[in-house]
C-alpha positions as CSV (number, residue, x, y, z in Angstrom):
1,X,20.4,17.6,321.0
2,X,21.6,21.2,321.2
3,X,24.7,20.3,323.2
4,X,25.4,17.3,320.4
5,X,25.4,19.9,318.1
6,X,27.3,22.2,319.7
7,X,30.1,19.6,320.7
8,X,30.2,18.8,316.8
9,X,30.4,22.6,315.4
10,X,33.1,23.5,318.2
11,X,34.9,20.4,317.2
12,X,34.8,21.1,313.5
13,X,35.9,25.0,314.0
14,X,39.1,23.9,315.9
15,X,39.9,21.1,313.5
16,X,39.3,23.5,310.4
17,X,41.4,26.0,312.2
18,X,44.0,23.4,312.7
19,X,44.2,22.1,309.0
20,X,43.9,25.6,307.5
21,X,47.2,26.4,309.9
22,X,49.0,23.1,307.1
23,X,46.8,24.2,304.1
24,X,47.8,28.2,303.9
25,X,51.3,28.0,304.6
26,X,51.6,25.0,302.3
27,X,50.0,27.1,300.0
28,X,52.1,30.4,301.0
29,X,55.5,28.1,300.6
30,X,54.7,26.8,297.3
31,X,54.1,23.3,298.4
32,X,51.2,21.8,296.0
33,X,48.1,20.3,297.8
34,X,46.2,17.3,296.8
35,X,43.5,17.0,299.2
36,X,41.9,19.3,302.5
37,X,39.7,16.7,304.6
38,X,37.5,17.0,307.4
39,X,37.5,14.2,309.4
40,X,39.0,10.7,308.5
41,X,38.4,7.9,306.1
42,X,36.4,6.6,304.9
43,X,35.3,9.0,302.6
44,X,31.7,10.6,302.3
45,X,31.7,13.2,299.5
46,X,34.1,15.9,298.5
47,X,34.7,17.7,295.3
48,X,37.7,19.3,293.2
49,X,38.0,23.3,293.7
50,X,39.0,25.6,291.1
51,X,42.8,25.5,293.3
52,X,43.0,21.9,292.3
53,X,42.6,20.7,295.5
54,X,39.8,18.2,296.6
55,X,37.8,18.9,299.1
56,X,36.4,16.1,301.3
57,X,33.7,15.0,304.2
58,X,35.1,12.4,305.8
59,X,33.1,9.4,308.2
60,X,35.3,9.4,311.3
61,X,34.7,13.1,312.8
62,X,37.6,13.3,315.4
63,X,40.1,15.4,312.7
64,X,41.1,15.9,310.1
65,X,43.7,15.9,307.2
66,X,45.6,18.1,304.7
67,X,47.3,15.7,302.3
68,X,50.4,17.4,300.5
69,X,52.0,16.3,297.5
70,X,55.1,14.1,298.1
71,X,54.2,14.2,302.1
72,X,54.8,9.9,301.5
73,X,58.1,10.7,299.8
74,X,57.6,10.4,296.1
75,X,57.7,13.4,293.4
76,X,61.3,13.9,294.9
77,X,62.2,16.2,291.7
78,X,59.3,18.3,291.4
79,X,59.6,21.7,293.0
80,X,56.1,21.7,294.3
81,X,56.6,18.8,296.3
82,X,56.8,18.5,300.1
83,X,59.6,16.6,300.0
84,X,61.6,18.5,298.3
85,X,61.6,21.9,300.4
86,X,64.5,22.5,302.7
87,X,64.0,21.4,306.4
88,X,62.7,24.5,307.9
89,X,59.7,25.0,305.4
90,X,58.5,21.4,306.1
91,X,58.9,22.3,309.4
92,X,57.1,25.3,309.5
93,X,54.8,23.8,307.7
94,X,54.1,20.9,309.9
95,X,54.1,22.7,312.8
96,X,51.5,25.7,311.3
97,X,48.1,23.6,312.6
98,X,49.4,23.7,316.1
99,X,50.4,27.3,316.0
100,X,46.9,28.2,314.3
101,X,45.2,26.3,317.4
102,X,47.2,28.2,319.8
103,X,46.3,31.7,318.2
104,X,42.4,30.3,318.1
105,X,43.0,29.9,322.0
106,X,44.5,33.5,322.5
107,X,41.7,34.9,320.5
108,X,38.9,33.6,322.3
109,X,40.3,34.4,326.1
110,X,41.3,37.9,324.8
111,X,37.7,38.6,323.6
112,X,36.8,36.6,326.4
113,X,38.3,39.4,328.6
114,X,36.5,42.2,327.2
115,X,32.9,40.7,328.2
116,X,34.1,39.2,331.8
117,X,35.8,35.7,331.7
118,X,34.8,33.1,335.1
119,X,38.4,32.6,336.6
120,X,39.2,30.7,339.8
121,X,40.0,33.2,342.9
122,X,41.9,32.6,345.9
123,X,40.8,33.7,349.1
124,X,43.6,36.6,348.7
125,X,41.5,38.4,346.1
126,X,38.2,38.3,348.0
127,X,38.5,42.4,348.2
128,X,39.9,42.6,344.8
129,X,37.7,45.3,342.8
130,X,38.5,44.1,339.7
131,X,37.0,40.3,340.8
132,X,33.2,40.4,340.2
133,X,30.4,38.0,341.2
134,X,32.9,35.3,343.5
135,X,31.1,32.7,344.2
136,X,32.0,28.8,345.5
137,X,31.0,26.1,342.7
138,X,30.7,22.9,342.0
139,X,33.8,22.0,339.3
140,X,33.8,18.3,339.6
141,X,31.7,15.8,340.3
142,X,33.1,12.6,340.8
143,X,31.0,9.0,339.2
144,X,28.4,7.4,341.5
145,X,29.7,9.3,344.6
146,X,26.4,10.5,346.8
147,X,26.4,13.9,345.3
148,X,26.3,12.5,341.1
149,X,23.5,10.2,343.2
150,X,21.5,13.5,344.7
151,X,21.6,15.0,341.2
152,X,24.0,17.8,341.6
153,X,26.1,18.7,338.7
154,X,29.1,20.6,337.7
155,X,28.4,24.5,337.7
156,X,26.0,24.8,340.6
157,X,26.7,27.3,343.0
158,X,26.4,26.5,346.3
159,X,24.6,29.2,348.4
160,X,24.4,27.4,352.0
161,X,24.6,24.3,353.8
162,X,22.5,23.3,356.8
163,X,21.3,27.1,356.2
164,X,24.5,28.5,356.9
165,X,26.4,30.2,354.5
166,X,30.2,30.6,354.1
167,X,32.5,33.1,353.1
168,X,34.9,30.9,350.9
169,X,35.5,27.4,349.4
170,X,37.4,26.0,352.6
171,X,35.1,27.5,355.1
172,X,32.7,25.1,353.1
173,X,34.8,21.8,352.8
174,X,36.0,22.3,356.7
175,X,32.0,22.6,357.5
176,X,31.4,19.2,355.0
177,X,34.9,17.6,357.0
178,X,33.0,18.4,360.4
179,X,29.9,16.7,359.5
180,X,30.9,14.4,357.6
181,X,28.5,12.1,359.6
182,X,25.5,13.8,359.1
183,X,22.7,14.5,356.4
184,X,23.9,17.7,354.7
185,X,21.2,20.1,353.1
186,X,22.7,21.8,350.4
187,X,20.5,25.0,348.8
188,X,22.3,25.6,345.4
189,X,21.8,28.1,342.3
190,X,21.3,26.4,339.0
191,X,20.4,28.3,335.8
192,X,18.6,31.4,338.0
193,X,16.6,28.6,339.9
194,X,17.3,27.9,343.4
195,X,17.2,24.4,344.8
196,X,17.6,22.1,348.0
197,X,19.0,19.0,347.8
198,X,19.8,16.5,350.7
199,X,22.6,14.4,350.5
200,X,24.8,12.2,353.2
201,X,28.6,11.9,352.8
202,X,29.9,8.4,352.2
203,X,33.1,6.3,352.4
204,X,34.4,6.5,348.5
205,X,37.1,3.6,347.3
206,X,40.2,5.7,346.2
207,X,39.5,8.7,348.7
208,X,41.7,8.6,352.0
209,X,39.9,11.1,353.5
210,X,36.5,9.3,355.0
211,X,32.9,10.1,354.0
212,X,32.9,12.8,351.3
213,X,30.5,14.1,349.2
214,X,32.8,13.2,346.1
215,X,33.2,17.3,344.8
216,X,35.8,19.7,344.1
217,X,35.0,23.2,344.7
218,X,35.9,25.9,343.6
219,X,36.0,29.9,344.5
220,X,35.3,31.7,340.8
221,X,34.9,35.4,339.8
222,X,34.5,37.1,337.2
223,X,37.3,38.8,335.7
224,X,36.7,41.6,332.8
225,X,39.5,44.1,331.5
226,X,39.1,46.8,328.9
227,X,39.6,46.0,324.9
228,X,43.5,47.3,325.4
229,X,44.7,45.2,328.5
230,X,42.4,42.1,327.4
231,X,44.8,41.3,324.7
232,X,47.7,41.0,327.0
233,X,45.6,39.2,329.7
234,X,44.3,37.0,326.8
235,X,47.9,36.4,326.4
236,X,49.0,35.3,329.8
237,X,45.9,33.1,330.3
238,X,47.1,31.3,326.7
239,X,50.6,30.7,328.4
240,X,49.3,29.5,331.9
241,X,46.9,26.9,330.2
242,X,49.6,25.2,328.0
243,X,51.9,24.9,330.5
244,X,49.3,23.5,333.2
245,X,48.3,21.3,329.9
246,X,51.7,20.1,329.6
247,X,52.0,19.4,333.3
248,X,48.9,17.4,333.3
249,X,50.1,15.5,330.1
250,X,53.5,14.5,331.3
251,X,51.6,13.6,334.5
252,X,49.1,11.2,332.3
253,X,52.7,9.3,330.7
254,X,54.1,9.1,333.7
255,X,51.2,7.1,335.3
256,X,51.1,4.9,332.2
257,X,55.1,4.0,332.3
258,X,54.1,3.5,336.2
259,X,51.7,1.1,335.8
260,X,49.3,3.0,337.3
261,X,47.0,3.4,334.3
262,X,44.8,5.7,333.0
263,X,43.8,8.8,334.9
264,X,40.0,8.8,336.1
265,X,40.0,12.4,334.8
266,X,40.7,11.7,331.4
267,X,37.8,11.8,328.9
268,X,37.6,11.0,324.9
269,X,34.9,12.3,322.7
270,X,32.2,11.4,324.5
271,X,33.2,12.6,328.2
272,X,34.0,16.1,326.1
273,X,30.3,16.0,324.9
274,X,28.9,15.5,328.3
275,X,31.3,18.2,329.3
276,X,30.0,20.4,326.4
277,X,26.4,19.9,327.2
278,X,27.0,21.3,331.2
279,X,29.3,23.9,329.7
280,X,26.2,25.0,327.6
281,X,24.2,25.3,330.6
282,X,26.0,28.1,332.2
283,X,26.3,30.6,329.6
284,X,28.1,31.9,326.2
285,X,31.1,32.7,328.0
286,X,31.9,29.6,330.0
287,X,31.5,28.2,326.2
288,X,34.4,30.8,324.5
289,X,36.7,29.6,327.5
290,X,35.9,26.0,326.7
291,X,36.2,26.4,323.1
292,X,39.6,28.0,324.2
293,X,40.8,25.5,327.0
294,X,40.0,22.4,323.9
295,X,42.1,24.5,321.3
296,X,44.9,24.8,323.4
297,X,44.4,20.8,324.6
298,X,44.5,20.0,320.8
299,X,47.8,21.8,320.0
300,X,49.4,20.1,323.0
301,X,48.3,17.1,321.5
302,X,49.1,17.1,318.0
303,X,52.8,18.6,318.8
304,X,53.6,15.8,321.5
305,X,56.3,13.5,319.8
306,X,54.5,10.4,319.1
307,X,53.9,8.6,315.1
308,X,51.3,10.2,313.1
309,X,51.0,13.2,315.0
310,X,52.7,16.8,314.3
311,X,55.2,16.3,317.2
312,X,56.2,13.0,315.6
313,X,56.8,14.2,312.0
314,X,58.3,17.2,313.4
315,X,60.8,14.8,315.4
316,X,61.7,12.8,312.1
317,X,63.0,16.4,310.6
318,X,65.1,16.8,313.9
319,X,66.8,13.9,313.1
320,X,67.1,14.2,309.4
321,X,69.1,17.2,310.5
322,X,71.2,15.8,313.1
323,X,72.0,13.2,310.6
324,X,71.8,15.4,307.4
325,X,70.3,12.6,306.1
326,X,66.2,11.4,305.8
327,X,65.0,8.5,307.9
328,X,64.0,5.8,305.3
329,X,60.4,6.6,304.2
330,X,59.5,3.4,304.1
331,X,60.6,2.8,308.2
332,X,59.0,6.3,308.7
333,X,55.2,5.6,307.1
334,X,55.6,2.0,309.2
335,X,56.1,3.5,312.3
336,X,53.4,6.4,311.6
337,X,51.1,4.0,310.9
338,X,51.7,1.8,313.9
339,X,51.3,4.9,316.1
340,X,47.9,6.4,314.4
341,X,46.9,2.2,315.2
342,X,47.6,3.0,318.7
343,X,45.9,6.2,318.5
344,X,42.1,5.0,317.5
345,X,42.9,1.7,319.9
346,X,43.5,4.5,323.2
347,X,40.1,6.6,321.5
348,X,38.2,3.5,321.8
349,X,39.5,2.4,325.3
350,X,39.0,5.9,326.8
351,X,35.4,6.5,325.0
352,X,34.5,3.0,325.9
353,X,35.3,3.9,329.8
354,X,33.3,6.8,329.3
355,X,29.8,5.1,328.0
356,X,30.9,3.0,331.1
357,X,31.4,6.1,333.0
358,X,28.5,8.4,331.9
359,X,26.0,5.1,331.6
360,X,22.7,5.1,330.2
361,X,21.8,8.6,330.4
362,X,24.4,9.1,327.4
363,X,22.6,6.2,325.4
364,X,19.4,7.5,326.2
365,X,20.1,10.6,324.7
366,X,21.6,9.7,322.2
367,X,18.3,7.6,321.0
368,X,16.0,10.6,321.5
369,X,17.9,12.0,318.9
370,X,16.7,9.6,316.4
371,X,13.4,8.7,317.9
């Protein structure tokens, strides 16, 4: 119940941060607002502010909306209109949610800094003094594979194997490789509790390399700097992350075009709230750099040039200036439409494969909820 909640209040802050981004410089450029809603339709309440703009609640909680006077093309005259401000406001305008996400992002990772953010650490900056607390972790945990089976989960530290402990992740996966026939004790840290757990590498269909225990691990630290350098560390971390987000994006289209279909790795709404609840589990921090790594996903997102998101209205202004003339608003709300279609059609597919994925145990909590 607590990471449900959690999920939903981290999910609302970045989409409020997002829509305030449209609302405020809207609002800043003289552009008149009709209605601010969180989430989609259909509607559950709202009410008219003293601004003139309606506030809503809306059913469908996986955005949100900022509806703009003449946004559809009409009140072409009126000066207050969306449509009729030169190219660069609308486009400043339209692009605002994604830069507010991205500023969200560098917030949290430079405040992140100042307490000590986990970081992944290569086995170059064992002896670094500025790396504390290095430790190898579970970070993934792949469906059904023996170690999901023998209960271990995403965070756990591993502190030996067969009673011997190693000095680094590979040390550990070469020891796993060697025997890779044999049952494996692992003694793990979870939550300030240690634990054993047994567990016997097996054959997995879409590995190549032989019995595995179907984990990735990884080497973290923790990495703190003072309030001064934080912000420009905070900085750096924001840049790294949308380019690796890029990267993995254009890696998702490219299998798609391929044929080779959707990436095992990607999760919708649901995989993020099983992701949320194990985040929850190790600590406030690891939270703030989720909460960052999400923002950062959303303004990726919402800027990539597809119908009904930013990138896609922002390509339609592109084009109205190379042409220096507007696509029809008629052909341009049919295609938008088509696209946000496609939108809740891939949200359904992926959050169906991750009920699939995630199974019962999702369901089940999901009833306790209610019960």
């Amino acid at each position: 119940m607590v990471s449900i909640v959690i999920f939903i209040i981290i999910l609302a802050v970045l989409i409020l941060a997002h829509e305030f981004g449209h609302f405020i410089t809207a609002k800043k450029t003289g552009v008149a607002i009709e209605e601010f809603g969180l989430g989609f339709p259909p509607r559950l309440f709202g009410k008219k502010g003293k601004d003139g703009v309606f506030y809503s609640i809306n059913l469908i909680p996986l955005g949100g909306f900022v509806k703009l006077k003449g946004e559809s093309g009409e009140y072409r005259d009126d000066p207050d209109s969306f449509v009729n401000r030169p190219i660069r406001v609308r486009a400043l305008i339209i692009a605002a949610g994604v830069i507010m996400n991205v500023i969200v992002a560098y917030l949290l990772f430079s405040v992140g800094f100042m307490f000590g953010l986990p970081t992944i650490v290569g086995d170059d900056q064992l002896n670094d003094p500025g790396i504390k607390n290095i430790k190898v972790q579970i970070a993934s945990v792949v469906a059904s594979s023996p170690a999901q089976l023998a209960g271990i989960q995403i965070g756990d530290q591993i502190l030996s194997i067969n009673g011997q402990t190693q000095a680094t992740e590979t040390a550990y996966h070469d020891f796993i490789g060697q025997h890779s026939q044999d049952e494996l004790t692992l003694k793990i840290l979870r939550q300030e509790q240690i634990s054993e757990v047994k567990v016997r590498p097996q054959e997995i269909e879409g590995f190549a390399a032989g019995k595995v225990l179907g984990v990735t691990l990884i080497q973290t630290g923790i990495v703190r700097h003072n309030f001064f350098t934080s912000w420009y560390y905070g900085l750096l971390a924001t840049g790294n992350v949308i380019i690796l987000v890029v990267l993995a994006f254009f890696n998702l289209f490219k299998d798609l075009l391929t044929g080779l279909g959707l990436s095992p790795d990607l999760s919708g709404p649901v995989g993020v709230a099983v992701m949320t609840g194990q985040v929850v589990s190790l600590g406030w921090v690891y939270v703030l750099q989720f909460m960052a790594l999400l923002s950062l996903n959303l303004a990726v997102i919402n800027f990539f040039p597809f119908p009904a998101l930013d990138g896609g209205r922002f390509l339609f202004l592109i084009i109205e200036k190379i042409r220096r003339q507007a696509v029809s608003q008629k052909i341009e709300n049919i295609i938008h439409s088509v696209g946000f279609t496609l939108l809740i059609l891939l949200i359904l597919a992926v959050t169906y494969r991750d009920i699939v994925r995630f199974g019962g145990g999702f369901i089940e909590r999901v009833k306790n909820i209610f019960t």
